[in-house]
C-alpha positions, 0 to 999 in steps of 0.5 A: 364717208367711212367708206371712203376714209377705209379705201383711203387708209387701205391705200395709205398703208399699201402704198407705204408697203409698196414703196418698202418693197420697192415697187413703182411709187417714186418719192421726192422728199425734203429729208430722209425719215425724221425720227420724232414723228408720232403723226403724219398728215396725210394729203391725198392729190390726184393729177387732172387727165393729161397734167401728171407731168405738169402737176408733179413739175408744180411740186417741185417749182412751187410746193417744195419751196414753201414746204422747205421755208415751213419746215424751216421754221419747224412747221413739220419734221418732214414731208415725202411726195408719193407718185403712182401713175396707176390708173386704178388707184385713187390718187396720183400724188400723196404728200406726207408730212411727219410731225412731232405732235398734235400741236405740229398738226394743229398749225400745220396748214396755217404754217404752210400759207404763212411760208407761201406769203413769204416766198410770194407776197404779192396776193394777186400772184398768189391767187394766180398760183392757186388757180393755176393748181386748180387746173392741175389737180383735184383733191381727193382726200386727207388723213391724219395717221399715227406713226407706229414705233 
């Protein structure tokens, strides 16, 4: 397990170094860097063969309106999806959510379901819609990293 929490924070912080410098990850995002942050969660996701496109038109269509509907609300500051598409790395899609504190990080995935019920009250539609991303992606790990000022 320690193993694989180093290769995940070792592909955090070169992924963050990457996109620095401009190298192929591409981000989408709810707002640009929050200031205030002192923690981000960190999720990461990668695409089923052959479902990168479907997964990444997923976000869009249905993970960033109930992020936007919890950040809204104040469940985070702000949240960036990471893209790469190189088949040697661990993951194809990681979201990172900045929050203010630990109290932020501690409501944060209750924040997320409660704006998901929100925007699709229906349970059945909801079940469908995760089962939906099931086939989509596989999760491969997350992390909760300090923001260094």
């Amino acid at each position: 397990m320690r193993t694989v929490r180093g290769i995940l924070v070792f592909t955090f912080v070169l992924t963050l170094a990457g996109c620095a410098s401009g190298s192929g990850q591409h981000a989408t995002g709810s707002n640009g860097p929050a200031s205030g942050g002192t923690l981000a969660q960190v999720y990461y996701w990668r695409a089923k063969p052959g479902k990168f496109d479907e997964y990444t038109r997923y976000i869009r269509e249905v993970a960033e309106p109930i992020d936007h509907e919890a950040q809204r609300r104040g469940a985070f500051l702000s949240v960036t999806t990471y893209m790469t598409q190189d088949t040697l790395s661990a993951w194809t899609h990681m979201r990172v959510f900045i929050l203010r504190d630990s109290a932020q990080l501690l409501k944060l995935s209750g924040a997320l379901d409660s704006a998901g019920i929100r925007l699709e009250p229906d349970s059945a539609k909801r079940r469908q819609r995760s089962a939906y991303s099931a086939t989509l992606r596989d999760r491969v790990g997350a992390a909760v990293a300090s923001i260094l000022e």
